[in-house]
Each structure stands twice: as structure tokens, then as C-alpha cells.
N, C-alpha and C positions, 0 to 999 in steps of 0.2 A: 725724495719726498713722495712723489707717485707711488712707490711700490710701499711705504707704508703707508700709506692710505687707501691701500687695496687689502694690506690685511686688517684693519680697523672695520673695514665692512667684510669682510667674512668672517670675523669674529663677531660680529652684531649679535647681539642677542634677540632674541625673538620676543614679545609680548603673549601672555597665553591666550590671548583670542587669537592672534597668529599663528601659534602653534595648533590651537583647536582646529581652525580654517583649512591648515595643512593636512589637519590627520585627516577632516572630513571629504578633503579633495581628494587625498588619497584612497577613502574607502570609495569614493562614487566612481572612479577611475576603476579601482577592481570591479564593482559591481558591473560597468558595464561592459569591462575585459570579459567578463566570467559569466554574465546574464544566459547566454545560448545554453552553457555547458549545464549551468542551474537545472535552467525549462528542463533539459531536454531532462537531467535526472528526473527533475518532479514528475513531467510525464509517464517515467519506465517503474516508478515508486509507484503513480498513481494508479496506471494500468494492473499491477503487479496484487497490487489490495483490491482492485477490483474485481480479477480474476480469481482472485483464493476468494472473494465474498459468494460470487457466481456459482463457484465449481461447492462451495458449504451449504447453498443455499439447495442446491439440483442435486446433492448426496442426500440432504437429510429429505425434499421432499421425496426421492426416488426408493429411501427407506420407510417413509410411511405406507407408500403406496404397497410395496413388498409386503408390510405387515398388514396391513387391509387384505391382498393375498391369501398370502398363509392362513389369516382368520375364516376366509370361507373355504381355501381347504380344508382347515382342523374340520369346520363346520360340517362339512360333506362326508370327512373320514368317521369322524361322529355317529354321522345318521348312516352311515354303511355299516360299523358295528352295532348300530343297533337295532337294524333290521336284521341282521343275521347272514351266512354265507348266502351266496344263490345257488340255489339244487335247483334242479327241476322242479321238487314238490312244491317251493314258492316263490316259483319267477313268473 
């Protein structure tokens, strides 16, 4: 009689808040199995977009400034043609 009465309750069926309770024990179980490995990716994700925001943000300002550059070069080559070569006769 003991040993049917041991499969009586492992056939139990479960009530679904029971079953709810179980799945949710089990996800809090992974979460805090896995929480370090998370951090750590969120970290290397977050650094990672922070770096490409940095390195977009120091290209495009290092591109304006290049073109402010070049502007008073053209500017200079500008006013060099048109003063004219330098000879002697007007330098």
C-alpha cells in the first residue's frame, strides 16, 4: 500500500497558480544564475554604442573644421590669382 501511495502523489496534478508559481521560480532562479553574465554584456553593448557615438561625433566635428580649412585656403588661392604672378615689377 506504501508504494501506491507514493505513486498517487507523483502523479498529483498541479493547480495552475501552482504551475504559474513554479514557472516563475524558475525564471528568478535563471535570472539570478545569469544576472553577472547580463551586466556584464549590457556593459560591453553599452560601452560599444558609446564609442561608435564618440568616434561619429569627433569625425564629423574634425570634418567641419577641415572644411573651414580649405575655405580659407580656396580664399587665399583666390586672392593669389588675382593679384597676379609675383615678378619683380609688383612685389
Amino acid at each position: 500500500m506504501a508504494e501506491g501511495d507514493a505513486t498517487k502523489s507523483a502523479e498529483r496534478t498541479y493547480t495552475a497558480a501552482e504551475k504559474q508559481l513554479f514557472r516563475r521560480r524558475q525564471e528568478l532562479d535563471y535570472w539570478k544564475k545569469n544576472s553577472l553574465r547580463i551586466r556584464s554584456r549590457n556593459l560591453v553593448t553599452g560601452l560599444c554604442i558609446g564609442a561608435f557615438v564618440v568616434g561619429m561625433f569627433s569625425y564629423t566635428i574634425l570634418s567641419v573644421k577641415q572644411e573651414r580649412i580649405l575655405d580659407e585656403i580656396d580664399d587665399e588661392a583666390r586672392s593669389q590669382i588675382i593679384r597676379g604672378p609675383r615678378t619683380g615689377a609688383n612685389s
